[in-house]
C-alpha positions as CSV (number, residue, x, y, z in Angstrom):
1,X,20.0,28.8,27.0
2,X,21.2,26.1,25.3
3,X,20.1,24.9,21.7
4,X,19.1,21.8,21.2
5,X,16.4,19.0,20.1
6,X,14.4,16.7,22.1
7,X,15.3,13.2,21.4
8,X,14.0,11.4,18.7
9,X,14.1,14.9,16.4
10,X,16.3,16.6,14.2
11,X,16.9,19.4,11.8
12,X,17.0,18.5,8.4
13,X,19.1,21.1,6.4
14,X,18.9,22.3,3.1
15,X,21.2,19.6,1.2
16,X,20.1,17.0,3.6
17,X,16.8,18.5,2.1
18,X,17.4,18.6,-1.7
19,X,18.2,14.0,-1.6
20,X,14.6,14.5,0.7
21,X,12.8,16.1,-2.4
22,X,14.2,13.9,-4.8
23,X,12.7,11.1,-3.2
24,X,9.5,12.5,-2.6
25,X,9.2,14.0,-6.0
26,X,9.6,10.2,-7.3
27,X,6.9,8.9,-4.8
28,X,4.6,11.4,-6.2
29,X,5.9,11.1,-10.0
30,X,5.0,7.0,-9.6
31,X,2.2,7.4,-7.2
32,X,0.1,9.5,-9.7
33,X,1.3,7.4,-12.8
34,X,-0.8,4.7,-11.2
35,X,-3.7,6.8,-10.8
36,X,-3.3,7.9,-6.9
37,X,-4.1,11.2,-6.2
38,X,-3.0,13.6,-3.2
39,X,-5.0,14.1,0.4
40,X,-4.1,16.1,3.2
41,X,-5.4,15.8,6.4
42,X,-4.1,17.6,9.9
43,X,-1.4,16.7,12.4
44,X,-4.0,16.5,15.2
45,X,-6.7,14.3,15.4
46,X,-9.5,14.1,18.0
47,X,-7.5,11.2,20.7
48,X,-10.6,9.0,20.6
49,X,-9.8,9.2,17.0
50,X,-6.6,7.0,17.0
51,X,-7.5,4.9,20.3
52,X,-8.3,1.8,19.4
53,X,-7.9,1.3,16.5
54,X,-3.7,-0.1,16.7
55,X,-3.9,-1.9,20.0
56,X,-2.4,-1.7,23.2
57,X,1.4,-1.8,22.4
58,X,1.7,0.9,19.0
59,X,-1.3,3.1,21.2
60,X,1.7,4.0,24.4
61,X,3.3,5.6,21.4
62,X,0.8,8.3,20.4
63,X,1.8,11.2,22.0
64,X,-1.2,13.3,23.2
65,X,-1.1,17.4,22.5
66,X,-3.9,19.4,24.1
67,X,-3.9,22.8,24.8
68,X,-3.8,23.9,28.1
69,X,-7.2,25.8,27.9
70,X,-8.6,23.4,25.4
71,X,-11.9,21.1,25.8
72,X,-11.1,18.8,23.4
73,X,-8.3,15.9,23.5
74,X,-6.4,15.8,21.4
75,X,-3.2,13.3,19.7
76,X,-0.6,13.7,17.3
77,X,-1.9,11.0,14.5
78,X,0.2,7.9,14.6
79,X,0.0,7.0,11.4
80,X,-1.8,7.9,7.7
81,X,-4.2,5.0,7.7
82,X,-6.8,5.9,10.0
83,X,-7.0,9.9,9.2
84,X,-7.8,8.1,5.8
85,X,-10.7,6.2,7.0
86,X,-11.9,9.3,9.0
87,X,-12.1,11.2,5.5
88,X,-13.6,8.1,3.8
89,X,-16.7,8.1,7.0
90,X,-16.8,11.5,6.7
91,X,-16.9,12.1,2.9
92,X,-19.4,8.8,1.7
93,X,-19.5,11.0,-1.7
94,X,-16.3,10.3,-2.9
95,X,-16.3,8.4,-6.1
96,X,-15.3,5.1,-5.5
97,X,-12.9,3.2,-5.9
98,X,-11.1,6.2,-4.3
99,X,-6.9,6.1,-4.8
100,X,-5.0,8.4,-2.4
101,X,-1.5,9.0,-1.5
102,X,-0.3,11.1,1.1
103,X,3.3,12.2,1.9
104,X,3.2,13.4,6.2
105,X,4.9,13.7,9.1
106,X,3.5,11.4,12.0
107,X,4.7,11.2,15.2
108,X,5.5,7.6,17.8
109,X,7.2,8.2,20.9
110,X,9.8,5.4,20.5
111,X,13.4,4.7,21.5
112,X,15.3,6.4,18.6
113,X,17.6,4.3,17.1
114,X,19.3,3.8,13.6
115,X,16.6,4.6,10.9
116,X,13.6,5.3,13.8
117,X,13.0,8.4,15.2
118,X,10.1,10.0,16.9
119,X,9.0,12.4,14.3
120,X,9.4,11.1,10.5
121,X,7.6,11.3,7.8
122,X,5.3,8.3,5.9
123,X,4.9,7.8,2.5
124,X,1.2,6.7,1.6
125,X,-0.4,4.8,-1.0
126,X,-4.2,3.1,-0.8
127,X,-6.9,1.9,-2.7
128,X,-10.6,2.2,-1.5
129,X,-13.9,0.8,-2.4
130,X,-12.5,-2.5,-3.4
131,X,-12.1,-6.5,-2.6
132,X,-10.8,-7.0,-5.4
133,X,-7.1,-9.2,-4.7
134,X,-6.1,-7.1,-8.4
135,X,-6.0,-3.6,-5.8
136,X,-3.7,-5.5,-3.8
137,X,-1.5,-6.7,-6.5
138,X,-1.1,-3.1,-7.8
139,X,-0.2,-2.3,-4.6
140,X,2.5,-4.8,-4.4
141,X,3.9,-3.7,-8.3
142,X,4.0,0.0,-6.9
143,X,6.1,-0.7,-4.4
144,X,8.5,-2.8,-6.3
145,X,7.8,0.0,-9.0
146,X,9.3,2.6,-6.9
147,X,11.9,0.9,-5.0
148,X,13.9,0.0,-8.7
149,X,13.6,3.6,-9.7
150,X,15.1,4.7,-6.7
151,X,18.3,2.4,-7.3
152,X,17.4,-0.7,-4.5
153,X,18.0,-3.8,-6.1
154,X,18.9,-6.3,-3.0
155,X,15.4,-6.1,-1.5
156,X,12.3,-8.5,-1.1
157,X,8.8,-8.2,-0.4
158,X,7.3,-10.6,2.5
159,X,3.5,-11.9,1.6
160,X,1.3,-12.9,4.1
161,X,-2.6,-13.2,4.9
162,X,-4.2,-12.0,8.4
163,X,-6.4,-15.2,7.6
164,X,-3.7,-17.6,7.0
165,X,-2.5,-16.4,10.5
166,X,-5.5,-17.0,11.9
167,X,-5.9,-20.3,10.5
168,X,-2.4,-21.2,11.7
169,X,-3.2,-20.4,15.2
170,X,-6.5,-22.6,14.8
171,X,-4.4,-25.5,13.2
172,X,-1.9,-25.8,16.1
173,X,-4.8,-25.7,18.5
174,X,-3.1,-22.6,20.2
175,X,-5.3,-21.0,22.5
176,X,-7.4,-17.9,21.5
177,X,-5.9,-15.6,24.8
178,X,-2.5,-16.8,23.4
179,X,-2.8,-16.5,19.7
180,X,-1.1,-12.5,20.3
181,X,1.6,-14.2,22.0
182,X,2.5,-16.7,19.4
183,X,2.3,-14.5,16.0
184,X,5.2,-12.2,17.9
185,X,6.8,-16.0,18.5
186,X,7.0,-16.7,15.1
187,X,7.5,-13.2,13.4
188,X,11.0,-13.8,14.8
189,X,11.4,-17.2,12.8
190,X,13.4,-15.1,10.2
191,X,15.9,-14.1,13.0
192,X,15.5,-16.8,15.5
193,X,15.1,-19.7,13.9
194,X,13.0,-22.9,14.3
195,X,14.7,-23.6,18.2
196,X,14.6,-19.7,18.9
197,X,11.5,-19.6,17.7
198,X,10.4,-22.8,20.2
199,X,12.0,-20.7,23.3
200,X,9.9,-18.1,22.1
201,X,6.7,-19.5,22.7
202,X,7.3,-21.5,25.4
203,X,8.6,-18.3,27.4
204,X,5.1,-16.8,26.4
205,X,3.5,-19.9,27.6
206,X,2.5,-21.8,24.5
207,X,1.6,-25.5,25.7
208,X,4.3,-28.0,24.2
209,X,1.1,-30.2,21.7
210,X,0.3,-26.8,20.1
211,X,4.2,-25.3,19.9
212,X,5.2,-29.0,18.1
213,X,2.1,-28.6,15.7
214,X,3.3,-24.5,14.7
215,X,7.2,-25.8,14.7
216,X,6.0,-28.9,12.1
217,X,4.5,-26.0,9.9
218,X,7.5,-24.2,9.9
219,X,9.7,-27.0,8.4
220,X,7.0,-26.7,5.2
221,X,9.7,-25.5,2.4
222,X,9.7,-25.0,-1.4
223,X,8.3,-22.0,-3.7
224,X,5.4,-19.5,-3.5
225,X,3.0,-22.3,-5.3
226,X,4.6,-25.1,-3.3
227,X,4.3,-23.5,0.5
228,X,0.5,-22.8,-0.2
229,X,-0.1,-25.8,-1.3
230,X,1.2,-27.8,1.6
231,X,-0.7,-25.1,3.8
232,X,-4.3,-25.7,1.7
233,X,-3.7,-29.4,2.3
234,X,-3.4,-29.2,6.4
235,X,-5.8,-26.4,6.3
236,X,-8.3,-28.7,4.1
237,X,-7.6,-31.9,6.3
238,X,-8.3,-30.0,9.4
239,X,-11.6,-28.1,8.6
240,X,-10.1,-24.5,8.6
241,X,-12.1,-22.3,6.9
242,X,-10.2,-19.1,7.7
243,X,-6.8,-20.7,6.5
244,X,-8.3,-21.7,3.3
245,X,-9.4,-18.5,2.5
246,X,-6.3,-16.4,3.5
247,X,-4.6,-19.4,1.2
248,X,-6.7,-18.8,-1.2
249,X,-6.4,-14.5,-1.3
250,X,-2.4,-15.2,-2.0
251,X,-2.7,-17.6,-4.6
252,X,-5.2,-15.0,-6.8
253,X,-2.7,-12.4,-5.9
254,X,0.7,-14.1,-6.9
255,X,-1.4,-15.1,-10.7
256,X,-2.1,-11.3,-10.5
257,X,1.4,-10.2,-9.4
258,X,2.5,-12.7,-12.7
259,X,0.2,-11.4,-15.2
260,X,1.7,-7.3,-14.0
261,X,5.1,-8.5,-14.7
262,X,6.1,-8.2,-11.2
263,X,9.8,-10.1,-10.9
264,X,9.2,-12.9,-9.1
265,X,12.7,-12.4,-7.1
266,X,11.3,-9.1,-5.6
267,X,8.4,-10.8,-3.5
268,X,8.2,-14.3,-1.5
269,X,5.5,-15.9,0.7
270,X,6.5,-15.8,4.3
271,X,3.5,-17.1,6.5
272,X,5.5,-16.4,9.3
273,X,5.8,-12.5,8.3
274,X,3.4,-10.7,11.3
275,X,2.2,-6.9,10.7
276,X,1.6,-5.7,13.9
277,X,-1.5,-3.4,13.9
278,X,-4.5,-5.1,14.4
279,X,-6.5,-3.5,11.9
280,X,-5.5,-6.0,8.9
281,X,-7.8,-8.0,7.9
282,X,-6.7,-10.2,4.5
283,X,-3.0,-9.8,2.7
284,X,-0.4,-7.9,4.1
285,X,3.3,-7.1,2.7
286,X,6.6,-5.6,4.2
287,X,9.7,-5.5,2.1
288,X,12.7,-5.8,3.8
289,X,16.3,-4.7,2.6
290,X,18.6,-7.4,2.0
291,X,22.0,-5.0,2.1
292,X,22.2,-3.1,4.6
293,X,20.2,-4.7,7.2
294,X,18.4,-2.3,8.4
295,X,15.0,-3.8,9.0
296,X,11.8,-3.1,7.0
297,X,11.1,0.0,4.5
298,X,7.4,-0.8,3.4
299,X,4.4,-2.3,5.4
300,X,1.1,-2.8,4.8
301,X,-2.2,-4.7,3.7
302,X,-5.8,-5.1,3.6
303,X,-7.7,-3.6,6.3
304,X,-11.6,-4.0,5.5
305,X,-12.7,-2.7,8.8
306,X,-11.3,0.4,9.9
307,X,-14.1,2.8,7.9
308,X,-16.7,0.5,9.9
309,X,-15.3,1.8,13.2
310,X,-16.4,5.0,12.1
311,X,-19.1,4.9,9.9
312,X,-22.3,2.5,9.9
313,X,-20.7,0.1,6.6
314,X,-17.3,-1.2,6.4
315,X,-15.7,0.1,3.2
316,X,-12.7,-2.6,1.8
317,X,-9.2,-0.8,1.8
318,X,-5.5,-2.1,0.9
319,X,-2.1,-0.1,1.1
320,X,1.0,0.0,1.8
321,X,3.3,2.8,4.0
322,X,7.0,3.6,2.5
323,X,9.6,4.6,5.4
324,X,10.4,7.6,3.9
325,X,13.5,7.6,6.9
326,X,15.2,4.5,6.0
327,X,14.6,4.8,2.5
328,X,16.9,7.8,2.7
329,X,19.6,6.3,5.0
330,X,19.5,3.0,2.6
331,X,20.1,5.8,-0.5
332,X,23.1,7.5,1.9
333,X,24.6,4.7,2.9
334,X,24.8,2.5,-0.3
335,X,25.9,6.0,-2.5
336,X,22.5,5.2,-4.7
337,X,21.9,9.2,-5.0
338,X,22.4,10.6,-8.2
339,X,25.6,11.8,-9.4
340,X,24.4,15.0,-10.6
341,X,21.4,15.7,-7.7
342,X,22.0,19.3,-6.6
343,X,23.1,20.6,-3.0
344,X,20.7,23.4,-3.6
345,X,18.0,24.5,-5.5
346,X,19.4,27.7,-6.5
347,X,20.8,27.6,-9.9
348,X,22.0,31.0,-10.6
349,X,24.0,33.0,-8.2
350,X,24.0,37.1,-9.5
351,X,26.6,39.0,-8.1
352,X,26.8,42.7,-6.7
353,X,29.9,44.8,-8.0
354,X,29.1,48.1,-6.3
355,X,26.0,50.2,-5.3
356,X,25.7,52.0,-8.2
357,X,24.9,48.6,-10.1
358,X,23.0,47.5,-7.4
359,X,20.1,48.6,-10.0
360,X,21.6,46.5,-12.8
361,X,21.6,43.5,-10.8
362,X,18.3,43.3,-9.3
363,X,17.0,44.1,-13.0
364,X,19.2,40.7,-14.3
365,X,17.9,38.4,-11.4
366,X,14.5,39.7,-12.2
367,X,15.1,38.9,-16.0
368,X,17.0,35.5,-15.2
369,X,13.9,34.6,-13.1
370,X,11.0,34.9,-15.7
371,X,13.4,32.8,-17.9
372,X,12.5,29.9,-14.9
373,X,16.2,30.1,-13.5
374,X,16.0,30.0,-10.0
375,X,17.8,32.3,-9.2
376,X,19.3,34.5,-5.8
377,X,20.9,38.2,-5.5
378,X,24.1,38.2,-3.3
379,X,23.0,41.6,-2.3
380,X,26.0,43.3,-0.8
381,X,29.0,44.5,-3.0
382,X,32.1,42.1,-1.7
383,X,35.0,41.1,-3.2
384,X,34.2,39.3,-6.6
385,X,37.0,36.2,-4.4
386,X,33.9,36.2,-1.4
387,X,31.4,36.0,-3.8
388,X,32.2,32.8,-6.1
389,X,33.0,31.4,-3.2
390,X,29.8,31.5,-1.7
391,X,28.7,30.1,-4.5
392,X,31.0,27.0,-4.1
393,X,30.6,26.5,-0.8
394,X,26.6,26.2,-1.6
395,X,26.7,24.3,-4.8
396,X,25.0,26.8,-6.7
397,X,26.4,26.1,-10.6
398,X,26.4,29.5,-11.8
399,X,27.7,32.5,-11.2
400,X,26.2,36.2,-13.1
401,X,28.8,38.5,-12.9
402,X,27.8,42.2,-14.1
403,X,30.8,44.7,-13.4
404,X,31.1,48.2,-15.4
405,X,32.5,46.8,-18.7
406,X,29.5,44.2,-19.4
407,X,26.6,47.1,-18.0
408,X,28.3,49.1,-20.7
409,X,28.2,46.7,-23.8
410,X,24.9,45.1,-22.5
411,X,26.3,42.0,-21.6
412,X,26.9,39.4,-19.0
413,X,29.7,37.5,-17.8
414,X,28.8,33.5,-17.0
415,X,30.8,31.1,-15.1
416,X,29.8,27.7,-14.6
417,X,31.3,27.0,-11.4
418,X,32.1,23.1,-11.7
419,X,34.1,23.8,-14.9
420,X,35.4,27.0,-14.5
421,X,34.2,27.8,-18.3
422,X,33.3,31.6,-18.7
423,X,31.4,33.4,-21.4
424,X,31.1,36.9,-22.1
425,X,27.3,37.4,-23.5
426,X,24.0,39.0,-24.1
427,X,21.9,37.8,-21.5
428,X,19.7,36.3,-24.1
429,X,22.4,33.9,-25.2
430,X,23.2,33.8,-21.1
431,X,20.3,32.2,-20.4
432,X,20.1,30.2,-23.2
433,X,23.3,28.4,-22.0
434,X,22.3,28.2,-18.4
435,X,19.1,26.5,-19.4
436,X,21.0,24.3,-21.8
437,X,22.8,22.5,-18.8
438,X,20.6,22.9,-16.0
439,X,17.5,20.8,-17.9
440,X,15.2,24.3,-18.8
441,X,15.4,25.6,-15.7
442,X,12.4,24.9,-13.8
443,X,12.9,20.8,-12.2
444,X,16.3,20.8,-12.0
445,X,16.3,20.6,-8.2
């Protein structure tokens, strides 16, 4: 038989692994600086779960998984967001407002492509039990937050309002069967242009009156301020209530974005910008990457409504999902890992001279071990040459060697493999130096 993957998958091996921790570790580090806390919830959800809730087009991508004797049906979850407002129907007692991140795998039966494949993991973040636009805001300065640490600096994050949309639809008089047809028209604004953008909707079968009136709106230019302005004015003259208030959600989020001290070149108002899951219900954000283009790396929003599809009261929510995937091939690509991140989290290689001293070694790993080293027996007696070369080939950055001289004086002979520097020591002093340039020992992968 021959190995391999289904498409869409892959193995991820362990130095692939070690720039995959880093990352997550700084989710978490950032995520639970700003008061989040972790949830779990399981791969599988109950299907009638997840159906329903996305809409027709992201729903062909949940894969099913029931077991061939099973009653129940059962889907892979698509997503983080609606497990989450399962838990908050399910769990009414949580303390509100409730903060949660979660760090998953999820699985969408796409065409893989460059930065998409079918099994990946999201990276959560989301607020519940609140309207307030200041939840939101935080959202928005946890993203940039993280981004920065991580090394992006070319990136920007889109602003938009499900109500604003709305309103927009209602202002050019499209329609309400056609309204689906013409947010997808103008999400592709960005890429198309205004004349793409026109070919757009009149392949979807936009009449001409109500294509000129969306076209005028895209011509509106100028900053944040300036845009919603012009768009409060049309959405004042023409009686739009819905536009008014999405207008009005982004103008007390950009004062809050201000006051947090969010840079103001990080995030832009794009009332073109469409999230495609129709659970949204007030201010939504993607950030997109500027260099490389490689489409976007954060979505989200506001969805008040999602808890009422499974409880008897709707419960406000807001959050945002990082793509953990393209984060990663952005950090590849650009070289924006850390010089020093390790290949492996092993820190300590102890070597095996013979079987007599078999003994001796297994007693130093133990020792190097309850010093917090992470540490790993080579366990067969090979050629000293065999052995530091394992260690190379793994990136491990020291080697304990213990051959009969250093068993008789008590010692133990260190190399530090990047330098080639060896020392000849108690394995007191040992440790002490290992510690010294690993960073103590214990988070140094």
């Amino acid at each position: 038989m021959e190995p391999r993957l289904p498409r869409g998958m892959r193995d991820i091996l362990p130095d692939q692994m070690m720039l995959r921790r880093y990352v997550i570790r700084a989710f978490e580090e950032i995520f639970e600086a700003y008061g989040f806390e972790p949830l779990q919830t399981p791969a599988l959800e109950l299907r009638e779960t997840l159906m329903g809730k996305y809409g027709p087009d992201a729903e062909k991508l949940i894969y099913d998984a029931r077991h061939r004797e099973g009653k129940e049906e059962l889907s892979l979850r698509y997503d983080l967001s609606v497990p989450l407002a399962r838990v908050v129907a399910m769990y009414p007692n949580l303390p509100r407002p409730f903060k949660r991140y979660q760090i998953a795998p999820v699985w969408r039966a796409e065409r893989p492509q460059k930065g998409r494949y079918r099994e990946f993991y999201q990276c959560d973040a989301d607020i519940v039990g609140t309207s307030s636009m200041a939840a939101d805001a935080e959202i928005v300065a946890l993203i940039e937050e993280a981004l920065v640490r991580l090394g992006f600096r070319n990136f920007i994050i889109l602003l938009n309002d499900r109500k604003l949309l709305t309103g927009l639809g209602r202002y050019s008089g499209v329609p309400e069967p056609l309204l689906g047809s013409l947010y997808r028209a103008i999400d592709k604004f960005d890429r198309l242009g205004l004349e793409g953008v026109r070919e757009e909707m009149r392949r979807y079968g936009i009449p001409e009156e109500a294509a000129g009136r969306m076209l005028e709106l895209l011509r509106i230019e100028g900053d944040n301020a300036e845009v919603l302005e012009e768009l409060s004015r049309r959405m004042r003259e023409a009686e739009i209530p819905e536009g008014l208030e999405g207008i009005q959600e982004l103008q007390t989020l950009l004062r809050f974005l201000n006051e947090m001290g969010v840079a103001p070149e990080h995030y832009r108002i794009s009332f073109t910008m469409v999230r495609g899951l129709e659970y949204y219900t007030g201010p939504i954000f993607e950030t997109v990457v500027t260099e490389p283009k490689i489409g976007s790396i954060t979505g989200g929003g506001r969805y008040d409504g999602l808890v009422g599809l499974f409880a008897k009261q709707s419960v406000p929510m807001t959050g945002t999902s990082f793509g953990i995937e393209r984060i990663i091939d952005v950090i590849q690509e650009l070289g924006m890992a850390p010089a020093d991140l390790p290949r492996t989290p092993i820190q300590v290689l102890v070597t095996v001279f013979d079987e007599p001293r078999m003994g001796a070694s297994l007693a130093l790993t133990r020792t190097l071990r309850q010093a917090g080293l992470r540490t790993m027996l080579y366990f067969e007696p090979r050629r000293l040459e065999a052995q530091l070369r394992y260690a190379h080939q793994k990136g491990i950055p020291f080697v304990a060697i213990l051959g009969p001289d250093e068993e008789a004086q008590g010692m133990v002979t260190v190399r530090e493999m990047r330098s080639g520097e060896q020392r000849t020591l108690p394995p007191e002093e040992a440790i002490r130096w290992i510690q010294a340039t690993v960073g103590g020992g214990r988070d140094g992968g």
